[in-house]
N, C-alpha and C positions, 0 to 999 in steps of 0.2 A: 762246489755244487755242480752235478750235472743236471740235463734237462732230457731225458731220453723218454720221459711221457707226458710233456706239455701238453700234448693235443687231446688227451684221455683224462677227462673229468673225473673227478671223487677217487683218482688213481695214482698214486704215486712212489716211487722206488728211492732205494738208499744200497748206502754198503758200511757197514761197518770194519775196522779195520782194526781187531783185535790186541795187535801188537801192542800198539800207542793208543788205546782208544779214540780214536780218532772218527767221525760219522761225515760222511758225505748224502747231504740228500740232496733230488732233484727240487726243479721249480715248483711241480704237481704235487709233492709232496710239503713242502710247504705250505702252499695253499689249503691242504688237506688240514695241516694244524694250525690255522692263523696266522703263521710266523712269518715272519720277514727274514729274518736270517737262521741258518741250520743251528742245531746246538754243536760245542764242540766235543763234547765228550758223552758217553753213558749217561753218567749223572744227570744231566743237562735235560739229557730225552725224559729221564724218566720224571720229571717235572711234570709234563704234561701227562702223563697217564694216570689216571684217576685212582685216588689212593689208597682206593677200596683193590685195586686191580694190580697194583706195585709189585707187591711182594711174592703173588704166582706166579710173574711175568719172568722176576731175577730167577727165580726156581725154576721156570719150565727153561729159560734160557742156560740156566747152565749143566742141564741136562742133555739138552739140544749140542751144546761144546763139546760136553765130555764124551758121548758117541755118536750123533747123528750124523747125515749128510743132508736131510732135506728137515723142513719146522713147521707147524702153523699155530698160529695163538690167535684166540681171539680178546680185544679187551677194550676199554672204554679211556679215552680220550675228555680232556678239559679243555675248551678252546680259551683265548686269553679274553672273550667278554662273558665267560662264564659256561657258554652252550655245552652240553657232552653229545659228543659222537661216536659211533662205536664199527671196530676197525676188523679186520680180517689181515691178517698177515701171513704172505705164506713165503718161504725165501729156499736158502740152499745153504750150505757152510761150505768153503773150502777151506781142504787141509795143507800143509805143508808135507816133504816128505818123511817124516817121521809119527806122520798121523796126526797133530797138533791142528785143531781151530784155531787160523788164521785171519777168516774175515767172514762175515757176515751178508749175503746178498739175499734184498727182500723186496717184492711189493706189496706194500699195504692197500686196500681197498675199503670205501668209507658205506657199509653195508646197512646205515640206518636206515636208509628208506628205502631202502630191499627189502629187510625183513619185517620192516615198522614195527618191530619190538624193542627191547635192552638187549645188551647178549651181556650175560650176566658169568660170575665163575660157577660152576658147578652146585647145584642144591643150595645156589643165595638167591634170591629174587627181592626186590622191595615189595609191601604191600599193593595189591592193585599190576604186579609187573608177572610179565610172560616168560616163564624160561623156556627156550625155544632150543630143540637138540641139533645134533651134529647134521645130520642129514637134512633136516629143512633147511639149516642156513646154508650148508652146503650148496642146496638143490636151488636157493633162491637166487647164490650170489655167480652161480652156474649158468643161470638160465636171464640172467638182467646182466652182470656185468658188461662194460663198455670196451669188450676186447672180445675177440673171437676166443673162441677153446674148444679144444678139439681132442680125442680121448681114443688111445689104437690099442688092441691087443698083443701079443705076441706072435701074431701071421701079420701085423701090421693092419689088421682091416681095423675099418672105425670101428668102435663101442658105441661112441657116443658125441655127441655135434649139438654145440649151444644156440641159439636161433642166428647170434650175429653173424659169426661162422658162415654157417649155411647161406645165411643170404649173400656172404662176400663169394661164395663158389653159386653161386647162383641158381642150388640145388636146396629142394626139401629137405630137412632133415632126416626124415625117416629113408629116403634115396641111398644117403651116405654109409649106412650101420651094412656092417657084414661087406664092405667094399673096400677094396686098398683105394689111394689116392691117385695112383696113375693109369684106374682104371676111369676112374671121376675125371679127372681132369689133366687129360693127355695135354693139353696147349698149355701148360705153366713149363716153362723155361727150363732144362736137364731134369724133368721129374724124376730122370731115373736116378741121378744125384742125390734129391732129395728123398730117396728109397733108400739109398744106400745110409744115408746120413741118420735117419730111425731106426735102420739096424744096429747104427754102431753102437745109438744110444742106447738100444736094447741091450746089447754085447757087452758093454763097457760100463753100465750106470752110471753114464758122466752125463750130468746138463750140458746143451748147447746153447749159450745165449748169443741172443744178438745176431741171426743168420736170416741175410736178405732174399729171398725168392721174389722171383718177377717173371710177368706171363700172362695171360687174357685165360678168363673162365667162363663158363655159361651166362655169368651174370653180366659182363660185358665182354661179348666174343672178340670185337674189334679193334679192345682197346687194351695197350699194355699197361697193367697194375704192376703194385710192388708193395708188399710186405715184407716188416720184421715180424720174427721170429724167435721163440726160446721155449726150446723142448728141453724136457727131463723128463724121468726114469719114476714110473709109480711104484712102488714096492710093495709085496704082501707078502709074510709069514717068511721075512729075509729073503725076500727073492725079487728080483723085477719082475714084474706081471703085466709091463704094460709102459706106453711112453702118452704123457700128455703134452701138449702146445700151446700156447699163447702165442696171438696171432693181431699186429697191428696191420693193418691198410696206412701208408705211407706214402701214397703217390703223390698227392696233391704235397705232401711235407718233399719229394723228391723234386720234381719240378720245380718248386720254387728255389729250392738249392739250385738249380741246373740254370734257372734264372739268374741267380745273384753270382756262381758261379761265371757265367756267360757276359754280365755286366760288370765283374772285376774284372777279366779277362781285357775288355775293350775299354775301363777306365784305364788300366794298364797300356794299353796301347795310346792311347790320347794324350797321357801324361808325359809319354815315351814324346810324343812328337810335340806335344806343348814346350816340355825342356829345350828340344832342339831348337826348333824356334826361338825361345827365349836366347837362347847362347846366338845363334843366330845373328839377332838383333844388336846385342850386347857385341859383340865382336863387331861387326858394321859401323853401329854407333862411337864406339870407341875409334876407330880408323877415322870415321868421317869429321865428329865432332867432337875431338877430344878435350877442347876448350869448357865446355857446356856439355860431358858425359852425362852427367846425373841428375838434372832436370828434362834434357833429352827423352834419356832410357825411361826415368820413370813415367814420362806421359805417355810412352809405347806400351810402358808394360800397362797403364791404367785406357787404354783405347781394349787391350787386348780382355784387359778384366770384365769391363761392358760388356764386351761380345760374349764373352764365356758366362758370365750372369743368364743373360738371356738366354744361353742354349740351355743350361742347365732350370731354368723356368719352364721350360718347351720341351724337356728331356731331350735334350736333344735331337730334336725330329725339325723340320723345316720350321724358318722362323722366318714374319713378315720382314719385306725391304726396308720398309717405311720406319719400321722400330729400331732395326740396326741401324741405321740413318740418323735417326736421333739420337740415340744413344751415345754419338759419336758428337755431337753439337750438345754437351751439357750447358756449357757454360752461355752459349746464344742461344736459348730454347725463345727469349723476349723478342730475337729478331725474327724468329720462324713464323712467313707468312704475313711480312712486310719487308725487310731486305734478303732475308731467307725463304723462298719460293719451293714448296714438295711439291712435286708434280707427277702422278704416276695413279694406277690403280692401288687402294691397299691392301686389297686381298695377293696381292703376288708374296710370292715366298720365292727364300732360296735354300738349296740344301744346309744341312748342318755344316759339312767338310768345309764351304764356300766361306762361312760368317766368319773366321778369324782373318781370313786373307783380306776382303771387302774392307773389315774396319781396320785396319792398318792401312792398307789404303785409303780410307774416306777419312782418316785421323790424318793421315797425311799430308792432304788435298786442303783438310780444313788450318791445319797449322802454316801450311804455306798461302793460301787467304788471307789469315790473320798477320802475316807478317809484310807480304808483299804484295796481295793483289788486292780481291773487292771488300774482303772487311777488315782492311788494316787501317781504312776513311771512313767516314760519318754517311758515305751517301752511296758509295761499290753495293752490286746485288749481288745475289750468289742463287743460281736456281738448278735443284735436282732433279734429272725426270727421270722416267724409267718406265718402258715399255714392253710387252713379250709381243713375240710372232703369232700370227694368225693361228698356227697348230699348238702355240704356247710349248715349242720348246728349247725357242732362241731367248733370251734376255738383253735388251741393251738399257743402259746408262749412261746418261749423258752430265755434266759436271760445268755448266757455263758460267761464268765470272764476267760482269760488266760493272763500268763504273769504278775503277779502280784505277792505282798508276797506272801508265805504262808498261805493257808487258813485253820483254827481250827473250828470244831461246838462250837460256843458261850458257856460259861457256864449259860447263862440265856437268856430266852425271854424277851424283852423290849417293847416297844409300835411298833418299826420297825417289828416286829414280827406279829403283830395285823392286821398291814398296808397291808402286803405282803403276809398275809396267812389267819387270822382269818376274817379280814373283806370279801376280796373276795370270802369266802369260804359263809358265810354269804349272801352278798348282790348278787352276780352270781351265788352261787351252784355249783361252780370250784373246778377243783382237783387237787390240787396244789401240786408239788413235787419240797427237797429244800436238794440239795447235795453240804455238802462242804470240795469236793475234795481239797485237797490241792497242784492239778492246779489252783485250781481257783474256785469261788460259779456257782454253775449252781442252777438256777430257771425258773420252768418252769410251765403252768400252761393253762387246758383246760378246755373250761367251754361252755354251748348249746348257742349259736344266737339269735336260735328260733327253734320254733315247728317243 
């Protein structure tokens, strides 16, 4: 299944692939017939077309094989809760090089409440039913379809311009007739490219599908658009006389690409430095405490998970102190606010970049609490503050422990050491000061926001 007309209602494309009978349809086109999944073969399709309509279809289509290069059928459709719709199809064949139909490329068009009649086959109508001829459905499905179309002679001026068209160049239509396109609309992007490109089709009677043009028009001077595109070659009395357009606006389908494009790009990078980190840690941890590796590592990697929860909550855009703070006291959330003290504004935030580094260190700070200073007894405080500068673009944090053993300066730096001072001195440019009174560890540490 491809999807190349999602965004155009009652519209949708396929290809047939002659060899193996094989049918590819889009998502629009499914929709168009109720279905959930594509048929896989011929047979399959022709299920759904209405049985009155079957047997012209197989005959006009293998007339269409045996010599044509471009097709249109019209014919009625069964949906699977009964409803009939009735279709317009107009596609192209390509051949192989010994002239053999190879594949089949169509869009179907759902033309019932276009024409709000039946299109019926030739001199059959039901009692009470309207046979409606070539040129009105034509002219109906011309002048309403949900695609621009656009109609040039052989000097390349317009013929003929359907209302969507027109309003996407942001020109009347009657403006356009008897005008080339790069007289209309000099600001589209190498218009003289796309000059060249309708002659060749004129030249060559090959379709071009599928060709992006992008550029500002009268209808919005300021702004760059972007359209697909698929011209081919009109024929009369064996001769090209003419090239027609179909014409999607795609911008809003572009940008979003360019969006999700732009945030693969930076998950790619994130993930690049989360790995390092993780190896990081894991090398450290192993040096430091290879006794007790892997209850160690996993509470690192699980302080690191928190943090990254929350960013991706927040998309990651700035996330409150106060919540990463918590996040990092799962297991004493009962003491917070009787031997666990927050103290600080909660509207302060800190960047994205900042929250993995912070909770590795405040995971840190709280595992070394828990084992050796104020909540490793029934009665140690532990109280967090954290305050900005007057212009709000210093930060400090302060980490006070009272009521605990006895606190000694370590006789060695460990990896906890790396976590709480070396890396965020590192990664923030913080200035980290680390006193251990024997009240109790105070750590505390300031570091810029921003500019």
């Amino acid at each position: 299944m491809f999807d190349t007309d999602a965004a155009i209602p009652g519209t949708g494309s396929y290809e047939w692939h002659l060899d193996d009978d094989k049918l590819f349809w889009s998502r629009g086109l499914l929709e168009l017939y109720g279905l959930k999944h594509p048929p896989d073969r011929a047979a399959d399709f022709f299920a759904s077309v209405h049985p009155e309509d079957r047997q012209r279809i197989r005959e006009e289509m293998a007339e269409v094989c045996a010599d044509a290069d471009t097709f249109e059928h019209k014919f009625r459709i069964v949906l699977p809760d009964g409803r009939v719709r009735y279709l317009l199809d107009r596609g192209l064949v390509v051949r192989n090089a010994h002239g053999t139909a190879v594949r089949l490329s169509g869009v179907e068009t759902d033309v019932t409440d276009v024409v709000d009649a039946r299109i019926f086959p030739k001199g059959r109508a039901p009692e009470g039913g309207v046979v409606l001829g070539d040129a009105e459905i034509l002219d109906a499905v011309f002048n309403d379809a949900p695609v621009g179309i656009g109609i040039w002679d052989r000097d390349l001026k317009f013929l003929k311009i359907n209302p969507l068209l027109a309003e996407m160049n942001g020109l009347a239509p009657e403006v356009h007739i008897g005008k080339r396109a790069e007289e209309l609309l000099p600001d589209v992007r190498e218009i003289a490219g796309v000059a060249k490109l309708l002659q060749d089709v004129l030249d060559s009677g090959t379709a071009r599908r599928d060709v992006e043009i992008s550029g500002s028009t009268p209808a919005r001077p300021s702004e760059r658009r972007h359209w697909n595109e698929h011209f081919f070659p009109i024929r009369s009395a064996g001769r090209v006389a003419g090239i027609a357009a179909i014409v999607e606006d795609v911008t809003e389908a572009r940008k979003a690409q360019e969006t999700i494009d732009a945030l693969l790009h930076e998950l790619n990078h994130r993930s690049k430095n989360l790995v390092s980190l993780i190896l990081a840690i894991s090398r450290q941890t192993a040096r430091s405490r290879p006794d007790d590796f892997l209850p160690v590592f996993q509470s690192r990697l699980e302080s690191m998970s928190a943090a990254q929860d929350l960013l991706v909550r927040r998309s990651w855009q700035d996330i409150e102190l106060e919540a990463l703070v918590r996040s990092q006291l799962p297991h004493f959330a009962e003491l917070i606010g009787n031997r666990i003290i927050l103290r600080g504004a909660p509207d302060v935030t800190i960047p994205a970049p900042a929250a993995q580094s912070l909770a590795l260190a405040f995971h840190e700070l709280t595992t070394n609490a828990v084992k050796y200073g104020a909540l490793s007894n029934e009665t140690g405080k532990l109280t967090i503050a954290w305050q900005l500068s007057p212009d709000g673009t210093l930060l400090q944090i302060v980490w006070r422990e009272r009521g605990g053993p006895a606190v000694s300066q370590p006789s060695r730096k460990g990896f906890g050491s790396t976590l709480t001072v070396g890396m965020l001195q590192s990664t923030l440019g913080g200035e980290i000061d680390v006193d251990y009174s024997s009240e109790g560890l105070t750590w505390s540490l300031k570091f810029k926001l921003r500019g």
